[in-house]
OpenMM code with the backbone's topology and positions (N, CA, C; nanometers):
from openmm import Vec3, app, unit

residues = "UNK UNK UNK UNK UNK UNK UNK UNK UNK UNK UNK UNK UNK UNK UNK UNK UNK UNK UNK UNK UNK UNK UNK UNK UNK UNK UNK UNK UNK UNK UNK UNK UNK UNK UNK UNK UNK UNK UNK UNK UNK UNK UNK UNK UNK UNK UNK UNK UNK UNK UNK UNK UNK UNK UNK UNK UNK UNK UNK UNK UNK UNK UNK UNK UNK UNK UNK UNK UNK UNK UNK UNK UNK UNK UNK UNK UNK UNK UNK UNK UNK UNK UNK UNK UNK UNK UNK UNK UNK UNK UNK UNK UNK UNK UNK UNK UNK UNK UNK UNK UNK UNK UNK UNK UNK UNK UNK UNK UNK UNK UNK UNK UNK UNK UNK UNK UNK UNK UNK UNK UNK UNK UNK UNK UNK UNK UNK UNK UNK UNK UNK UNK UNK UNK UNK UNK UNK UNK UNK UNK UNK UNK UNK UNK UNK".split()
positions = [
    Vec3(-2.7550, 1.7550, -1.5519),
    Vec3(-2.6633, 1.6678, -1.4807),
    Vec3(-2.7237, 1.6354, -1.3438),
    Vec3(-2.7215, 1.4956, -1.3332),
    Vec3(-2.7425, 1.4675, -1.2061),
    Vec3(-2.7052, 1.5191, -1.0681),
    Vec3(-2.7224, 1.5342, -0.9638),
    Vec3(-2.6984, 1.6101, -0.8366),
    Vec3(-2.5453, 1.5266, -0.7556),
    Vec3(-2.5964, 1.3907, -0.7639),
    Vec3(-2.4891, 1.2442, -0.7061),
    Vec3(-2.5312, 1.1324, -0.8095),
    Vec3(-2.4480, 1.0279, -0.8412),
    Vec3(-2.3860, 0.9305, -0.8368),
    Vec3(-2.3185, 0.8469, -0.7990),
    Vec3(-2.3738, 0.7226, -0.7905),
    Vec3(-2.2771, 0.6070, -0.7426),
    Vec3(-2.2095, 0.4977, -0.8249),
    Vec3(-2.1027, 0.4882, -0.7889),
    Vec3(-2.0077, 0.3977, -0.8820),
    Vec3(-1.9734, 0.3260, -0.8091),
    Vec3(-2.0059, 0.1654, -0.9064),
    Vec3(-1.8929, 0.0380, -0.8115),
    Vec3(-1.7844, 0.0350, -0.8674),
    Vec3(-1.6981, 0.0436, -0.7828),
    Vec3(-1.5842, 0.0163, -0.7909),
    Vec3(-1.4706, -0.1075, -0.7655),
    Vec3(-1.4598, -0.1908, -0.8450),
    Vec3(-1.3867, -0.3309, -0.8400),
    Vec3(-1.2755, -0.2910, -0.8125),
    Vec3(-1.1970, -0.3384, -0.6936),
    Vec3(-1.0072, -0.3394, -0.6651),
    Vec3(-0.9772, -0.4669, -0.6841),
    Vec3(-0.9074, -0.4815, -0.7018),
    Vec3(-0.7304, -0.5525, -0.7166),
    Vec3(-0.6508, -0.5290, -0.6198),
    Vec3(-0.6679, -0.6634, -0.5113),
    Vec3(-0.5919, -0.5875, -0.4257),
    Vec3(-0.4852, -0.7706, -0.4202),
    Vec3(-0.3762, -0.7180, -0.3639),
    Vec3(-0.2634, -0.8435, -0.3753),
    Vec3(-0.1759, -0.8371, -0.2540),
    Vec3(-0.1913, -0.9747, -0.2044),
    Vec3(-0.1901, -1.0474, -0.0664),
    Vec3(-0.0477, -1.1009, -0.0918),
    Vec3(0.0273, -1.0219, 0.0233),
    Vec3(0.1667, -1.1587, -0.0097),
    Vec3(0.1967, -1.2089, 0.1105),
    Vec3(0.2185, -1.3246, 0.1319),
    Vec3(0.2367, -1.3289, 0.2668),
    Vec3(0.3783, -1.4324, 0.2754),
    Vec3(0.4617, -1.3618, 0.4052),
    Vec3(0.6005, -1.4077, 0.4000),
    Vec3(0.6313, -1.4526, 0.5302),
    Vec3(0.7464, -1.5289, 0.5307),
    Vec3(0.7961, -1.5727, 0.6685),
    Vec3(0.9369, -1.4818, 0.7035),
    Vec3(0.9217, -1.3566, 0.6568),
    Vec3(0.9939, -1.2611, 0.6877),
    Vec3(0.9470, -1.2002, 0.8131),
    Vec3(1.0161, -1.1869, 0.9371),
    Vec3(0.9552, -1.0958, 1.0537),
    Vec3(0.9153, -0.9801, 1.0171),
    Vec3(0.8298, -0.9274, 1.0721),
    Vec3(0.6932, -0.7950, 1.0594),
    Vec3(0.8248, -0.6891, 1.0146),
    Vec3(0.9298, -0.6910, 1.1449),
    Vec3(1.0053, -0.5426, 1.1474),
    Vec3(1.1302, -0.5511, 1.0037),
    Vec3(1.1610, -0.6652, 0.9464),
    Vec3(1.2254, -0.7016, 0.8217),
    Vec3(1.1399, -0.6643, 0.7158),
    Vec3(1.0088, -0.6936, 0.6780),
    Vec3(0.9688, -0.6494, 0.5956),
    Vec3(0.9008, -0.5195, 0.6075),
    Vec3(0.9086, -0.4254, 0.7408),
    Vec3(0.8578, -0.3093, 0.7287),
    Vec3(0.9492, -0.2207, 0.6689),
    Vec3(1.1035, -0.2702, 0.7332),
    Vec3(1.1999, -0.1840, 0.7288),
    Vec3(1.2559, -0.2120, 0.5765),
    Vec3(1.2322, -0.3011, 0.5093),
    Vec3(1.2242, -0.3104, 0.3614),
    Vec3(1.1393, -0.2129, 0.2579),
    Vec3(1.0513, -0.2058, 0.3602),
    Vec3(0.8956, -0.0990, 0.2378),
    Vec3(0.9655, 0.0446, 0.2614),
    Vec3(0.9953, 0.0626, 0.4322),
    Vec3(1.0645, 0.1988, 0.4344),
    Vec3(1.1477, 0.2855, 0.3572),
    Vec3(1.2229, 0.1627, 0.3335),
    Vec3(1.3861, 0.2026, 0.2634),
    Vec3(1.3435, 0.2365, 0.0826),
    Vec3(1.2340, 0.1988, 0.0422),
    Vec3(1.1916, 0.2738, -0.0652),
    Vec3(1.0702, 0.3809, -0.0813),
    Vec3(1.0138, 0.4025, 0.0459),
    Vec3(0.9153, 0.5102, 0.0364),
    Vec3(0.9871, 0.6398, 0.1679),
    Vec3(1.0425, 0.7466, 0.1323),
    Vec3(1.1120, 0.8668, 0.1601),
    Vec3(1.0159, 0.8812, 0.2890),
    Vec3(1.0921, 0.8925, 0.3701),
    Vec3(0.9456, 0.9614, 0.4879),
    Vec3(1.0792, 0.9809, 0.6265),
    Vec3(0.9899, 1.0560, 0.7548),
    Vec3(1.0456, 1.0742, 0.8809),
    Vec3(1.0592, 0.9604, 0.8962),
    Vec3(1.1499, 0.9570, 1.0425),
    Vec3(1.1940, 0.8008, 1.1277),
    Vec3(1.0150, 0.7484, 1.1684),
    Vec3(0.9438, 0.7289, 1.1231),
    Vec3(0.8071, 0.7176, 1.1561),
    Vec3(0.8165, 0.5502, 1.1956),
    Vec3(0.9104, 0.4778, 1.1812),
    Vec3(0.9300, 0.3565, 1.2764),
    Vec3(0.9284, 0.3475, 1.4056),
    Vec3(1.0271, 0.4648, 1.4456),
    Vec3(1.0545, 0.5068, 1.6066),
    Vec3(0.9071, 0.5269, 1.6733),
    Vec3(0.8543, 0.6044, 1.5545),
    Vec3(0.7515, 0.6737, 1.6538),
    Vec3(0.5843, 0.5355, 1.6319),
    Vec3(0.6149, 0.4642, 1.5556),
    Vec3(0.5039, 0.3505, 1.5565),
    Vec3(0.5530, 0.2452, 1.6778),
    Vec3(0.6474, 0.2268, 1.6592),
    Vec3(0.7062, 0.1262, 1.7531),
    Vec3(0.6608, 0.2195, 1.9283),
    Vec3(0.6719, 0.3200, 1.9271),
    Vec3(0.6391, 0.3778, 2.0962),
    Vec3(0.4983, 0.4094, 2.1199),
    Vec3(0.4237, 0.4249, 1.9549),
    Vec3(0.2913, 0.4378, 1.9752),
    Vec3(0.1942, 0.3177, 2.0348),
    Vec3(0.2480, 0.2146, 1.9463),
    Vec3(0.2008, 0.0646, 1.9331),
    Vec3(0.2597, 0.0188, 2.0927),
    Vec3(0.3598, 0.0556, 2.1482),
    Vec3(0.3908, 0.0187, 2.2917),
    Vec3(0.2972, 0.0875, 2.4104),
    Vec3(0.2924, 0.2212, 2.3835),
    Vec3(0.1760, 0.3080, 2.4766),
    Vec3(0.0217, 0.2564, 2.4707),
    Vec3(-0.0090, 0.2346, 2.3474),
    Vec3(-0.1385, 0.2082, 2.3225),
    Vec3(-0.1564, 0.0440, 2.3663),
    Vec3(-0.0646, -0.0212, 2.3860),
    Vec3(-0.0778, -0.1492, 2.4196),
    Vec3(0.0499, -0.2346, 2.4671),
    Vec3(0.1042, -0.1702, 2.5327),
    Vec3(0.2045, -0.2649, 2.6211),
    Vec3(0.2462, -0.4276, 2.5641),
    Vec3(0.1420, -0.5092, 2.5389),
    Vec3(0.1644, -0.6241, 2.5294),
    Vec3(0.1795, -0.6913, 2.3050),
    Vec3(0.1532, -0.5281, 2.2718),
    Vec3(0.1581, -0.5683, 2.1041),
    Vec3(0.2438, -0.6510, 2.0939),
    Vec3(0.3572, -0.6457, 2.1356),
    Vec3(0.4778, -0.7006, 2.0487),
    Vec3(0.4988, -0.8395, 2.1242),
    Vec3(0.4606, -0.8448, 2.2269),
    Vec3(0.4618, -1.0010, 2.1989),
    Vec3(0.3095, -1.0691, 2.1805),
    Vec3(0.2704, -1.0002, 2.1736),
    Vec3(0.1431, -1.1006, 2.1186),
    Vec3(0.0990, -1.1436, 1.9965),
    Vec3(0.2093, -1.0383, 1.9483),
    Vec3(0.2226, -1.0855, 1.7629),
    Vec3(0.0789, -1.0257, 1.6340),
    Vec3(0.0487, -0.9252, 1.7394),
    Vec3(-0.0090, -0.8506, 1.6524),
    Vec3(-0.0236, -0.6965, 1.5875),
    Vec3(0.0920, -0.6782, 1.5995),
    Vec3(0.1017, -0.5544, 1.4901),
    Vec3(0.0551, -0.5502, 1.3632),
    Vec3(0.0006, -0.4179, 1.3669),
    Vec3(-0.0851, -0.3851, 1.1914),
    Vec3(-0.0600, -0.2099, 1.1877),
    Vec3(-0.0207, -0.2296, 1.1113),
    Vec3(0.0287, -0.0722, 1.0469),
    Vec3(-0.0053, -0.0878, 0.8854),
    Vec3(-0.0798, 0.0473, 0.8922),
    Vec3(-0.1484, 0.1016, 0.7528),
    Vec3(-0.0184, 0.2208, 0.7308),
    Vec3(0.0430, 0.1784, 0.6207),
    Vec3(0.1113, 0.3105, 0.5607),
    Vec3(0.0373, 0.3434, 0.4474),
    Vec3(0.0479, 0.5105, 0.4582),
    Vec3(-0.0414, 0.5964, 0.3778),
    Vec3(0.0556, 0.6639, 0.3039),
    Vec3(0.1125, 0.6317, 0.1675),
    Vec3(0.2070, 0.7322, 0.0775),
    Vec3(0.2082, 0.7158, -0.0155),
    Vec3(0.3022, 0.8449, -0.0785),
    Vec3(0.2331, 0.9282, -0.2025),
    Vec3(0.3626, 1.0130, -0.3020),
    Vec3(0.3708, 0.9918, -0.4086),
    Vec3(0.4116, 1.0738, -0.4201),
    Vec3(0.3661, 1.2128, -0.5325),
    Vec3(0.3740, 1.3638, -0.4579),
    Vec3(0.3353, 1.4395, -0.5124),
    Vec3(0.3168, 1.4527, -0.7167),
    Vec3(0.4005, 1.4391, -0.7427),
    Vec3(0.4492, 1.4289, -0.8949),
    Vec3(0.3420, 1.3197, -0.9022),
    Vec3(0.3347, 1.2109, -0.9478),
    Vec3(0.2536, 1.1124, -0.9559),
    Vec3(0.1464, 1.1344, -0.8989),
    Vec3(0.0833, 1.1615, -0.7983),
    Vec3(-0.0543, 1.1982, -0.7975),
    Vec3(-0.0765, 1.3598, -0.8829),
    Vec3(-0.0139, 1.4303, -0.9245),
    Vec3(-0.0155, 1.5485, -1.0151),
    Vec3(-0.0634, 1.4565, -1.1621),
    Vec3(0.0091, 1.3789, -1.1815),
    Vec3(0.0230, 1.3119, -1.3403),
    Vec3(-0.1175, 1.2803, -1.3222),
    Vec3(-0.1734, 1.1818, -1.2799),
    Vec3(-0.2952, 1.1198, -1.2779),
    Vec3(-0.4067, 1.2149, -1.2882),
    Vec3(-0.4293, 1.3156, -1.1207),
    Vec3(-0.5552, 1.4104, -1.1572),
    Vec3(-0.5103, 1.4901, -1.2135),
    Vec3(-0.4115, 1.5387, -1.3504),
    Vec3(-0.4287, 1.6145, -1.4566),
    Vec3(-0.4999, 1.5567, -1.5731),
    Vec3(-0.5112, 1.3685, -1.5658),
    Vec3(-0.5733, 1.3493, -1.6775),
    Vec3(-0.7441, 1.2695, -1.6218),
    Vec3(-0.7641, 1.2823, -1.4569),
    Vec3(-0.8818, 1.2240, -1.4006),
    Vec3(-0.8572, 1.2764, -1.2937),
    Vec3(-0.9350, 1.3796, -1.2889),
    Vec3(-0.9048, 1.4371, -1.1086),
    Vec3(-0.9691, 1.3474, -0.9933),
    Vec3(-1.0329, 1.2834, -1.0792),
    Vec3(-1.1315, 1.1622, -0.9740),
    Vec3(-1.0048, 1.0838, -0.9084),
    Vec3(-0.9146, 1.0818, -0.9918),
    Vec3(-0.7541, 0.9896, -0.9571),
    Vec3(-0.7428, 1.0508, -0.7958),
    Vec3(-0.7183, 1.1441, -0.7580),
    Vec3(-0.6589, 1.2007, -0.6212),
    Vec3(-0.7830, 1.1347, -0.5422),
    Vec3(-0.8711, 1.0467, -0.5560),
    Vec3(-0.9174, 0.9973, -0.4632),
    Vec3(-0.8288, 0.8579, -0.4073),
    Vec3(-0.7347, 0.8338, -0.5110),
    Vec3(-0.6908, 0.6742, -0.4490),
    Vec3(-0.5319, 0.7212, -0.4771),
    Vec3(-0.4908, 0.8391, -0.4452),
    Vec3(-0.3679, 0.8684, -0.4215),
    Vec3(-0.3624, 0.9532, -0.2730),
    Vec3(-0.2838, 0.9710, -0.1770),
    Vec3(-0.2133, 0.8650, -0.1836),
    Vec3(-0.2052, 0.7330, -0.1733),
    Vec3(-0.1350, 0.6364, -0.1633),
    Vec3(-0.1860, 0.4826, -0.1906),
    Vec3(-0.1785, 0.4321, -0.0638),
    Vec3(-0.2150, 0.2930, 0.0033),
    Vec3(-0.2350, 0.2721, 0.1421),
    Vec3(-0.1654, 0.0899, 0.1300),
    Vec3(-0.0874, 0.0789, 0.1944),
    Vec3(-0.0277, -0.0495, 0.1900),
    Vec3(-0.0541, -0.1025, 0.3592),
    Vec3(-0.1123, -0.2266, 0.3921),
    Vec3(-0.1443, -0.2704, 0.4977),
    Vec3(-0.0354, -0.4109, 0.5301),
    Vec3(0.0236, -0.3839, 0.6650),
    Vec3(0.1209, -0.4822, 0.6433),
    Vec3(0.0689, -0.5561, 0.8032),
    Vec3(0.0774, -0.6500, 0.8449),
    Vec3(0.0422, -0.7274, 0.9366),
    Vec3(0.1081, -0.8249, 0.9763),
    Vec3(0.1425, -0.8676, 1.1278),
    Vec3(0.2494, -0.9469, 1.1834),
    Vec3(0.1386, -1.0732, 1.1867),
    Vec3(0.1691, -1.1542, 1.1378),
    Vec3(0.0459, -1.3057, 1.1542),
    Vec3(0.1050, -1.3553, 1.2754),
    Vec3(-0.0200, -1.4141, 1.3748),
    Vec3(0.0060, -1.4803, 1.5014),
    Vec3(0.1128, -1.6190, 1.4207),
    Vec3(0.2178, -1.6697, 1.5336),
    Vec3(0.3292, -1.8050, 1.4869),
    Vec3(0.4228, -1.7323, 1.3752),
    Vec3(0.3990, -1.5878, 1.3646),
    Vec3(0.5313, -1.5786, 1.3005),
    Vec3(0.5328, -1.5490, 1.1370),
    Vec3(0.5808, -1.5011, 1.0515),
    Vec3(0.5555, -1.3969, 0.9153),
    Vec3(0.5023, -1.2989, 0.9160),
    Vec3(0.4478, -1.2323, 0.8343),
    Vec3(0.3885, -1.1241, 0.7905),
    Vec3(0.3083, -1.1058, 0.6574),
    Vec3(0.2171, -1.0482, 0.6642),
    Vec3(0.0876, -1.0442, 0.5250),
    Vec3(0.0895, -0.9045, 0.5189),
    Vec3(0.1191, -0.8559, 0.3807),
    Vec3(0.1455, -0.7180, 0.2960),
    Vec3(0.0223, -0.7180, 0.2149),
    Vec3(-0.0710, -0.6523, 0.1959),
    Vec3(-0.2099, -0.5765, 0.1268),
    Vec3(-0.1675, -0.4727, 0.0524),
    Vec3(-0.2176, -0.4498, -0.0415),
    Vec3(-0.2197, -0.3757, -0.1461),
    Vec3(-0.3139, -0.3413, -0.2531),
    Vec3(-0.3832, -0.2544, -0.2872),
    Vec3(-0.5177, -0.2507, -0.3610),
    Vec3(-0.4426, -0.1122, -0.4608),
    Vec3(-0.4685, -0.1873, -0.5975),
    Vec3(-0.3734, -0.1569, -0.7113),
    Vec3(-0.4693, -0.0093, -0.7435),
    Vec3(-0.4123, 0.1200, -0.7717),
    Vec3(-0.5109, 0.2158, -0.8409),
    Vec3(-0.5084, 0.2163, -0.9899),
    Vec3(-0.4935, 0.1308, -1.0331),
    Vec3(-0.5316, 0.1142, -1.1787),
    Vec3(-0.6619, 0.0387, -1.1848),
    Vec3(-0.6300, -0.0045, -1.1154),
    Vec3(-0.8009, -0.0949, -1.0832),
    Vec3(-0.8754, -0.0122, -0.9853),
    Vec3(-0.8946, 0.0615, -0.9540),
    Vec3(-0.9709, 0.1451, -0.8953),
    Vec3(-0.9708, 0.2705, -0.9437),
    Vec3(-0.9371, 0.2717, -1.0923),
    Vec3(-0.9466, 0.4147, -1.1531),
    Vec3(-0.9757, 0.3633, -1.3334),
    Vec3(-1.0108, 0.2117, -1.3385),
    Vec3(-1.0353, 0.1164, -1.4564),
    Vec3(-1.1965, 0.2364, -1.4841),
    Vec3(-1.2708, 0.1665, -1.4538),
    Vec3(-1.3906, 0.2417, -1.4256),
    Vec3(-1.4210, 0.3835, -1.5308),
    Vec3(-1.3668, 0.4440, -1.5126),
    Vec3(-1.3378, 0.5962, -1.5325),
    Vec3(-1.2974, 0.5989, -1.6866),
    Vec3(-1.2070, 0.5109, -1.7328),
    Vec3(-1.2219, 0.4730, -1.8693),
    Vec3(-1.0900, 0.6185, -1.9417),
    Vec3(-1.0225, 0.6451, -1.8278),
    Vec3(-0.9158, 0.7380, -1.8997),
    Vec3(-0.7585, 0.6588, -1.9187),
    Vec3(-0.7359, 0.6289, -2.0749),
    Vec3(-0.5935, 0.5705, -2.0983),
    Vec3(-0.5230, 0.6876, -1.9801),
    Vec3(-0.4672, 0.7549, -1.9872),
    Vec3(-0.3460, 0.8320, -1.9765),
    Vec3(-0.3581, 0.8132, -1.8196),
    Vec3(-0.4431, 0.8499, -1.7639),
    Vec3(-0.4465, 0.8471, -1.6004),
    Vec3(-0.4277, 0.6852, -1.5615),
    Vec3(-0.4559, 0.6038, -1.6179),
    Vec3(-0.4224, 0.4587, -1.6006),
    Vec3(-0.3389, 0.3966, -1.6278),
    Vec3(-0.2372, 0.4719, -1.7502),
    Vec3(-0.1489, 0.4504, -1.7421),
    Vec3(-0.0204, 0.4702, -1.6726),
    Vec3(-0.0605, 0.6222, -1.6127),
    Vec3(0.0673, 0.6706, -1.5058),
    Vec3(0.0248, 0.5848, -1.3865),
    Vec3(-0.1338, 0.5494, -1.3041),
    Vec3(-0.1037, 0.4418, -1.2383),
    Vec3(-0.0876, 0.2902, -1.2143),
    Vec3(-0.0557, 0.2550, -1.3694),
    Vec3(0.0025, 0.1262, -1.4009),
    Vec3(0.1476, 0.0953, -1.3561),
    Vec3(0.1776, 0.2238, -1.3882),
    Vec3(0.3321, 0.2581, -1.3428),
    Vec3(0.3750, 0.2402, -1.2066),
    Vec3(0.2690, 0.3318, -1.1250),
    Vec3(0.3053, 0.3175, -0.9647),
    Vec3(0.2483, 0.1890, -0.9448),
    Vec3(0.1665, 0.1421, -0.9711),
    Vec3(0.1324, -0.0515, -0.8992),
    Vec3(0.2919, -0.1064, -0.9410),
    Vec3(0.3371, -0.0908, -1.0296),
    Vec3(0.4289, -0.1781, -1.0839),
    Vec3(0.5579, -0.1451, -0.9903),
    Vec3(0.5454, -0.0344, -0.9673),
    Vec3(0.6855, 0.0430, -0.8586),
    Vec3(0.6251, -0.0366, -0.7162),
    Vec3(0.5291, 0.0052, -0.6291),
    Vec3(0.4800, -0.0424, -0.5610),
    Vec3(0.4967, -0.1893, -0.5165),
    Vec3(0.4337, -0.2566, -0.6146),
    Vec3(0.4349, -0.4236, -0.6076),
    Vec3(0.5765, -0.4865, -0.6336),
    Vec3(0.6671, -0.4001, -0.7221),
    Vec3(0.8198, -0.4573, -0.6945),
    Vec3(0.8688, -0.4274, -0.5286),
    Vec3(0.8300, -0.3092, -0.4990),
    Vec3(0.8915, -0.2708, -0.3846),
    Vec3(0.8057, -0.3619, -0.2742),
    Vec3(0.7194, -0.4195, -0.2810),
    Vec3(0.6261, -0.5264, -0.1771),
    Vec3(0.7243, -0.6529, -0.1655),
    Vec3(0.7284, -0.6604, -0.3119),
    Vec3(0.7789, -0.8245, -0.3773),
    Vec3(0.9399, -0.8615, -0.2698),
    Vec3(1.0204, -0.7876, -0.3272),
    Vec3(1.1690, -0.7105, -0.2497),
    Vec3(1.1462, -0.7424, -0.0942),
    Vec3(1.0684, -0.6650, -0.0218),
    Vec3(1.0614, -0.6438, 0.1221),
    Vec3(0.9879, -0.7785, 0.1513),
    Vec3(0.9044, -0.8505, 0.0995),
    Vec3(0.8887, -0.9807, 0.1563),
    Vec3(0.9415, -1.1177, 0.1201),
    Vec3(1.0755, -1.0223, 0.0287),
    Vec3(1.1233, -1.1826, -0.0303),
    Vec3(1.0603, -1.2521, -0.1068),
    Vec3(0.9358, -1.2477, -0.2022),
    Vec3(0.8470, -1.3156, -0.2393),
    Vec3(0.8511, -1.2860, -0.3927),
    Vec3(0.9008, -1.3468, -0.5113),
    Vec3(0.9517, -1.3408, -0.5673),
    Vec3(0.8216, -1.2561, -0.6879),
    Vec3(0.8139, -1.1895, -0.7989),
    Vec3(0.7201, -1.1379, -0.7968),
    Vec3(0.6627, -1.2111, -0.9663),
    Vec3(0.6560, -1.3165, -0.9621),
    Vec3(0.5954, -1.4285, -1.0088),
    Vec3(0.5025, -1.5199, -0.9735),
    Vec3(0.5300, -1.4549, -0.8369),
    Vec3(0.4439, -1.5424, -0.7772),
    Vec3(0.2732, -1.4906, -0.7336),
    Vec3(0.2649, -1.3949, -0.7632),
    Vec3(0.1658, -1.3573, -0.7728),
    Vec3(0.0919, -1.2685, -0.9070),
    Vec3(-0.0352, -1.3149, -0.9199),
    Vec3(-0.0753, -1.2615, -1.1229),
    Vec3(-0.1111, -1.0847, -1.1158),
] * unit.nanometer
topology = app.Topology()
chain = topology.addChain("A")
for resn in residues:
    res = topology.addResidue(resn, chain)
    for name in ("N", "CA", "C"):
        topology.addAtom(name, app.Element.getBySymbol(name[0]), res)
């Protein structure tokens, strides 16, 4: 067996972009991923670290979450899986107003690997995921393939 390997890895990643304000569609993603008041504390971070974020219309917050059970399902059938769990959703205030939601699917970043069962439990979470995107930006989820 070889010592290392390198693998390319193709994502899928899906862009929605809404004329929903930044803090409407954050507080939309919140209300389905369980976590601390971690709004309070982005909103005072993003103010300390830069006084002028919020009106200059550029807020960007990377949420990083997970849930335990579901990343269990996956690296029991590809432990390589716990590399793209937990999952990372990038949401961004666009200068003039909306917001652009990122998302890079782990079924497509665990295609590769060639295991049904682990691709299928994260077929599941893109699909939880991307409803819960769809929801928080109003963006109906047809509208993207």
């Amino acid at each position: 067996m070889a010592p290392g390997r390198v693998l390319d890895i193709a994502v899928r990643r899906h862009v929605l972009t809404s004329e929903r304000p930044f803090q409407v569609v954050l507080d939309g993603i919140y209300t389905g991923i369980s976590q601390p008041d971690i709004g309070t504390l982005f909103a005072k971070l993003a103010l300390a670290l830069d006084p002028q974020a919020h009106q200059a219309g550029r807020r960007l917050v990377r949420l990083i979450a997970g849930n335990p059970v579901t990343m269990g399902q996956m690296t029991r059938h590809l432990p390589a899986a716990g590399s793209y769990a937990p999952i990372t959703i990038l949401i961004q205030e666009l200068p003039g107003g909306g917001t652009q939601v990122a998302y890079d699917t782990v079924a497509s970043a665990i295609a590769p690997y060639g295991d049904a069962a682990a691709c299928q439990v994260a077929q599941r979470l893109d699909t939880e995921v991307l409803s819960l995107l769809h929801h928080a930006t109003g963006i109906p989820a047809t509208a993207t393939p």
